[in-house]
C-alpha positions, 0 to 999 in steps of 0.5 A: 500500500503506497503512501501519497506524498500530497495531503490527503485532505487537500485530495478530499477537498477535491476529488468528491464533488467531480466524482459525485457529479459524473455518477449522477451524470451518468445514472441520469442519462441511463434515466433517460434512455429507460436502460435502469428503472429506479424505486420511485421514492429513491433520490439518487442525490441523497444516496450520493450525498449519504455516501459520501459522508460515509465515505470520507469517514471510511479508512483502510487498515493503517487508518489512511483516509479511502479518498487518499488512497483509492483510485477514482475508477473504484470509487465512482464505480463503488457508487454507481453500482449503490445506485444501480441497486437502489441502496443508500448507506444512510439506512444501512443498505450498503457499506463501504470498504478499502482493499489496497487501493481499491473501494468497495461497495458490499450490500448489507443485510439490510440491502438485501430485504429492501432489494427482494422487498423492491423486486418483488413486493413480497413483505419483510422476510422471517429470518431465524436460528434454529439451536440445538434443543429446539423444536423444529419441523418442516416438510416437503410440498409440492410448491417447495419447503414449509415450516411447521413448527419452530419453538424456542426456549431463551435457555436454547439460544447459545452461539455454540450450539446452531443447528440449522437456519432458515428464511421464510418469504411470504406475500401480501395476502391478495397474493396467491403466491406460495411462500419461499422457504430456504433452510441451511444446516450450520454445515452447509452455512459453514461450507457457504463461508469457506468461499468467502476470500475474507473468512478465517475460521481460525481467527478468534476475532473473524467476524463469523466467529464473533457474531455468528448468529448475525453472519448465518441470518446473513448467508440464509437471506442471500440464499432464499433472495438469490433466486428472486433478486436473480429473476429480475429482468433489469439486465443492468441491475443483475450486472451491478449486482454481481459487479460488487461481489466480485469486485469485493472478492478480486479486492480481498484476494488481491490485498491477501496476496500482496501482503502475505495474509494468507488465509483472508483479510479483516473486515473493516466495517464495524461489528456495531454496525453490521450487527445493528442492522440485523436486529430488525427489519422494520422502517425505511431501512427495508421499506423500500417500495417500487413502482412497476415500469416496463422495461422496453426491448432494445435492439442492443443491450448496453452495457454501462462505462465504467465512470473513469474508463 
């Protein structure tokens, strides 16, 4: 990680409003050729303005300011790919995080329910941990999984002792839709984990291990929302999407191998704030409401330029 010789506060001062600008430039012009369809109540300006607050506060792991030491192309590409998923930091939607030289934007959990939620207007999806002497039942019909029974007792819940998981998404009732039901042994979530370029299950201070109770509600609601968020039409959404896992993935893996790290590389977004954000599912941080446009069938699909390309 190299250091700027040049102040980098001066460096802040300049680079955020000409980056803002050219995102909201851009995000504008896909506007007005129909290539995105954003929620009807999403402002992109406050999403910019929200994420910069969030990113001049953020810093890498020798605390040097991200705007010092990111490169521009990652930043403006970090806050398009926010946008082009409706997702604003203010409402713990998204967060961002420094990889060497390189910014990323990773959906939270609370990312996550407003995307399906927006997609699909399905209601608030039931997340739950399932400990070893509870009792839990579901079955097999002929729509998919359905949970028959979950009792729990506050004596079950011990962090050592998870059994299973799963994510229960229903629909409004004047929807006839059946309910999508995804249920995860802790082995397979622990296997889920091990593709993750950021996971050391070796380290005591890994996230995973710290709050593993938040990290399996996060990995069973991107399991069960994979297939909805997965079944959109909104090709740009889709390409933004996995844009960011793997710009987050390359980023970990290319910071692991410059410094010798092995096995990963810590998060450097707070276990105070990723576990905040999933201690409830309620208010605007996941009520993110769409309106339904038809997308029109272009002759030629466009894909969007990188800002700084």
């Amino acid at each position: 990680m190299t250091t700027e010789k040049t102040n980098p506060q001066a460096q802040v001062a300049k680079i955020p409003k000409n980056i803002a600008d050219v995102v909201a430039e851009q995000i504008s012009n896909l506007q007005k050729v129909r290539r995105i369809n954003l929620p009807a109540d999403y402002s992109v300006n406050n999403a910019l303005m929200s994420a910069w607050l969030k990113i001049v506060q953020t810093e890498d792991r020798s605390h040097k300011p991200a705007l010092a030491v990111c490169t521009k192309d990652s930043i403006a590409q970090a806050l398009l790919d926010m946008v082009l998923q409706g997702l604003n930091p203010a409402k713990l939607q998204c967060y961002f995080i420094v990889y060497g030289d390189r910014l990323t934007m990773q959906r939270s959990y609370f990312g996550t329910v407003a995307l399906v939620m927006g997609l699909t207007g399905c209601n608030v999806p039931r997340v739950e941990v399932v400990y070893q002497d509870d009792e839990f039942k579901y079955e097999l019909t002929a729509t998919g999984k359905k949970i028959v029974k979950h009792e729990q007792k506050l004596e079950n819940i011990d962090l050592a002792k998870i059994k299973a998981a799963y994510c229960e998404i229903t629909w409004p009732t004047a929807d006839n839709r059946a309910p999508v039901v995804e249920i995860m042994t802790w082995q397979q979530i622990r296997n889920s984990w091990k593709h993750s370029k950021t996971y050391d299950p070796g380290k005591a201070d890994d996230w995973h291990n710290l709050e593993a109770e938040e990290a399996v509600k996060r990995t069973i609601l991107a399991r069960a929302s994979k297939l909805l968020i997965n079944s959109t039409s909104d090709k740009m959404l889709l390409e933004a999407i996995q844009r960011s896992e793997d710009e987050a993935d390359e980023a970990a893996a290319g910071e692991t191998i410059a410094e010798g790290m092995g096995a990963g590389v810590s998060i450097e977004a707070s276990f105070t704030e990723v576990k905040d954000e999933i201690k409830g599912t309620t208010g605007e941080a996941a009520g993110m409401k769409t309106e339904e446009v038809k997308t029109p069938e272009p002759a030629k699909p466009v894909k969007p330029k990188a800002p700084f390309a």
